[in-house]
N, C-alpha and C positions, 0 to 999 in steps of 0.2 A: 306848911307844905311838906309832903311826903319827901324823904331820902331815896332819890333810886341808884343804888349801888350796882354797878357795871359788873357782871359774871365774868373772873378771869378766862381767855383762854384754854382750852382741856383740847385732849385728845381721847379718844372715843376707844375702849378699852381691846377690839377688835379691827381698827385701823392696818390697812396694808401698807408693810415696814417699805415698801417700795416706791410709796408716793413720797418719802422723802428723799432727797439723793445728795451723794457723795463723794467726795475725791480726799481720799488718805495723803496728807505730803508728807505721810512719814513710815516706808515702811521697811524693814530690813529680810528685803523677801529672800535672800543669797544665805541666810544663816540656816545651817545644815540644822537645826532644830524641824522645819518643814518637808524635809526628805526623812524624816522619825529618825535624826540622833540627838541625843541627850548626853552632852558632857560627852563628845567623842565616841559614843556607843551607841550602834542603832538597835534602838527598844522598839521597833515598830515599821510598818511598811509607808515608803513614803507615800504623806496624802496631798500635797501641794493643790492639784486637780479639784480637790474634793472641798479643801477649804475654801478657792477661790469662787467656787460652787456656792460656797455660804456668803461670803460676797455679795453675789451680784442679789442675794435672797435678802439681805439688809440694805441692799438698796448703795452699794457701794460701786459708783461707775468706771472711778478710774483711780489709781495709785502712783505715786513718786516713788520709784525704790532708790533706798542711799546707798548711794557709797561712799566706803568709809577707808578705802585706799585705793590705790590706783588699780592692783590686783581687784578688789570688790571692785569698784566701781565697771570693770568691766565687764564681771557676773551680771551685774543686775541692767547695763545695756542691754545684752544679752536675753535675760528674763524680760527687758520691757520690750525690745523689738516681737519675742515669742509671745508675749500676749497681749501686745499692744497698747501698754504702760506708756511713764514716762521714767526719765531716772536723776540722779545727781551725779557730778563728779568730782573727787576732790579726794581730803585726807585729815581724819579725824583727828584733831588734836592730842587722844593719847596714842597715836600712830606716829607721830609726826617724826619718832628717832628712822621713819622707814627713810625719810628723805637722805639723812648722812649715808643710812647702810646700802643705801642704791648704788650700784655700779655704773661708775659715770658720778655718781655726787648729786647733792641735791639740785642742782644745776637739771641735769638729767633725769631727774623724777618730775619736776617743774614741768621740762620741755614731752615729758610722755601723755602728763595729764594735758596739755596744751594740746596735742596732738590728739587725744581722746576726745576729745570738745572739739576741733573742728572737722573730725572725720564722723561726728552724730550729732552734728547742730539742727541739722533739719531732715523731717518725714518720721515715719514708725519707728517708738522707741526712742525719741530723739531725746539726747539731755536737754534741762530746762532748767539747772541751775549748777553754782559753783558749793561747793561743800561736799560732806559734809565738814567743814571746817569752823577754827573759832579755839577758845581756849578751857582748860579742864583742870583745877587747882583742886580738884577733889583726889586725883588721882596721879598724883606725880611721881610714883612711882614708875609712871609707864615713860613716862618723860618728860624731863623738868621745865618747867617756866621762861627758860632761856628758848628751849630747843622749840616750842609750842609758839611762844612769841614770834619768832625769826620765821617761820615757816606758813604762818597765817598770813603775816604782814602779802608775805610771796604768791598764794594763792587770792589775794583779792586783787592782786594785778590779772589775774587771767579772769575775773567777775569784769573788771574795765575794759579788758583787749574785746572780750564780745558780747562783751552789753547784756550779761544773763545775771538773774536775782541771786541771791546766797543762801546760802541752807546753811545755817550758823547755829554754831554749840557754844554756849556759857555756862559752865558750871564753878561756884566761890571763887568767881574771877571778875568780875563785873567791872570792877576801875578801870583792867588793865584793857579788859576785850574794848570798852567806846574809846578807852585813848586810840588805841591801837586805828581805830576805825574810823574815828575825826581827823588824826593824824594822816591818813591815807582816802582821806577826800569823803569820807563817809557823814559826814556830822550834820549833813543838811540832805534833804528830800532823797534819801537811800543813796547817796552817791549820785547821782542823775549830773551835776556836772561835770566831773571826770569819767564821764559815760558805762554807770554804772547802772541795775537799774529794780534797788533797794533789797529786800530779800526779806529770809524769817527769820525769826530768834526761835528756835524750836522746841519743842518740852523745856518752854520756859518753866522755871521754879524758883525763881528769885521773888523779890519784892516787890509790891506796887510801882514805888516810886522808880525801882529797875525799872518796870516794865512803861511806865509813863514818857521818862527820860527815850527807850530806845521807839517808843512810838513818834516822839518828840523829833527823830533825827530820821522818821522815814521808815519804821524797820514796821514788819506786823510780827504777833507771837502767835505763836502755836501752842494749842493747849493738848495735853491727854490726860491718862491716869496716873502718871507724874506730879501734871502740875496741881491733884486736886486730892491733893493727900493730908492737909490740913487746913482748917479753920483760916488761917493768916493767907494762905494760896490763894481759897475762893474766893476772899476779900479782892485780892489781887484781882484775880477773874472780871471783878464786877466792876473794874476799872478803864479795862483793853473796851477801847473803842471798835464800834458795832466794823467799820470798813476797813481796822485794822484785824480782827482775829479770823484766824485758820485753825482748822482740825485736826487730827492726827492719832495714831494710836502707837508710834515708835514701837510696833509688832518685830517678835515677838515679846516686846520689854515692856514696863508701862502698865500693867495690865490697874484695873478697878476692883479695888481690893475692899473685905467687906470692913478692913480694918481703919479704912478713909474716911477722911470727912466726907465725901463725897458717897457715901452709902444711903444717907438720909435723902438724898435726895433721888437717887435710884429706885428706891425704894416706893416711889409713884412710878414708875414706867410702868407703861401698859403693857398687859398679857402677851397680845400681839407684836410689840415691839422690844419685847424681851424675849421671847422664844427668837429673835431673828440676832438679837443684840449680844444676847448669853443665851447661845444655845447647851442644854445640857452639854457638859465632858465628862470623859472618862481620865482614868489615869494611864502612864503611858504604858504600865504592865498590862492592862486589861484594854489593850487597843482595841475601837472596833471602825473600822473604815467610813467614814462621812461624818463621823460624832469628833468635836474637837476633842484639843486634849490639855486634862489641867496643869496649868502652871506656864502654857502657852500663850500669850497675848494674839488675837486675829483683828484683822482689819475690820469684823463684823462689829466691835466695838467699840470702832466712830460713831455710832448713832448713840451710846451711851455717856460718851464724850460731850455730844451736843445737848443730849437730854440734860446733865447737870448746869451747863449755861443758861438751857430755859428756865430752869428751873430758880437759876441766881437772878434770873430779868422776869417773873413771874406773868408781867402784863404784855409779852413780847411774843407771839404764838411762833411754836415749835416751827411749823415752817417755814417763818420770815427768819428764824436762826439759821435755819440751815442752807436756804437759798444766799443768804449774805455769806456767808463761811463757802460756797459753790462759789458766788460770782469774786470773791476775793480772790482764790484762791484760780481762777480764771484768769483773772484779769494779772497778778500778780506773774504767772510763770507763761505766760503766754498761750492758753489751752482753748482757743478758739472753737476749732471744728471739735470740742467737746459742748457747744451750747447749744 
């Protein structure tokens, strides 16, 4: 009897980048890198307009912008009510010494973001989650493991007060972040009993067995070109269950580097969906307005995000990735009238 072996999967090397579609939950649209400054000097005219333009041409329908203090997070309300985003609210863990240095005490940085969250709970713009918070032992320099610890515990009380998911940062902290977060009613179905209502790990880069544990207790991860920068990661990758993962390109950071594990598999993306994905850039000395610019991460590289997932689940077609990564990613921050 004859073998008939099933044809993977493919995408048709002129495919329109727009049949596939997308929601960024991770983007830092508030960083003056987008109005052309670099390191505090503006090399160029702001394109914000022009990139958002490249966007919607890769098929990117809507974005989370983070913030990442109370100060940000009120830019990118701001940004998401003008273009009709959504955002985060919260305070990035190596931020976290802003709580002491607030006037009024952390007490009163607490009660501001409180206040930010129920004056853009709902309509245009509205927040859709608490973060970006969580903890950062890579970088303690900005602020120590004490001050990080004390001020996370604080803001997953405002994730319970209104029932919104978390936009959570882990970095060479992993023990201390799920103590921290079973200890404060987290450790089972995303907090859902003390009316919380679970949330992401985001540019996860840890370990499998991380990422299995924080699926285990409820949470989904978000992947980008962070998490796909070695051989051990896309292991990781191939473990995040199809209802737990979400996309992201933590723009402008993160980007897809040709020095990644994750080149190899780039490296089949179709014509058409790489002119939309990696559109040619210049450098920032030799601006030209609509062309990105290197060294910049854009949101247009979610779709290259998900191409390496396909690529890790070979017999899984490109579109059932990305419609599950859409309706997660739906269903998870509340984004209804986006279906």
């Amino acid at each position: 009897m004859p073998v008939i072996v099933a044809a993977r999967p493919t995408v048709a090397a002129t495919v329109d980048p727009k049949q596939f579609r997308f929601i960024d939950i991770g983007v830092n649209l508030t960083d003056p890198i987008f109005r052309g400054y670099h390191h505090g000097r503006q090399k160029h005219d702001d394109d914000l307009e022009a990139m958002l333009e490249r966007c919607k041409v890769a098929g990117v329908r809507s974005m989370i912008l983070t913030g990442g203090s109370l100060h940000e997070s009120k830019e990118a309300l701001e940004l998401a009510k003008k273009y009709n985003f959504y955002a985060t609210i919260g305070c990035h863990p190596t931020r976290s010494g802003q709580f002491d240095s607030f006037k009024g005490g952390p007490e009163a940085y607490l009660a501001a973001l409180d206040k930010l969250i129920e004056e853009n709970i709902q309509g245009t713009g509205r927040v859709v989650a608490v973060g970006e918070c969580g903890l950062d032992y890579d970088r303690t320099h900005f602020s120590r493991p004490e001050t990080q610890k004390k001020h996370f515990r604080a803001q997953l009380s405002l994730a319970k007060k209104y029932h919104l998911p978390l936009f959570l940062h882990s970095r060479a902290a992993h023990a201390d972040f799920v103590q921290i977060l079973r200890e404060e009613g987290f450790g089972e179905d995303g907090g859902r009993a003390v009316g919380a209502k679970g949330g992401v790990v985001h540019s996860h880069t840890g370990t499998a067995d991380e990422a299995i544990e924080l699926m285990d207790m409820g949470f989904h991860i978000g992947v980008n070109g962070c998490s796909m920068k070695t051989a051990e990661q896309l292991t990781m990758i191939k473990t995040i269950r199809p209802e737990k993962i979400l996309f992201e390109t933590d723009a402008p950071w993160c980007s897809l580097t040709s020095t990644h594990a994750s080149k190899q598999h780039l490296d089949s993306l179709p014509a058409s969906l790489r002119a939309a994905y990696f559109p040619l850039a210049t450098r920032p000395e030799a601006f030209v307005y609509g062309k990105p610019v290197k060294g910049r991460n854009e949101p247009t590289a979610i779709g290259g995000v998900a191409w390496v997932v396909h690529k890790l689940n070979p017999d899984i077609p490109f579109e059932k990735i990305t419609e599950k990564a859409w309706k997660n990613t739906v269903g998870l921050f509340g984004l209804e009238e986006l279906q």
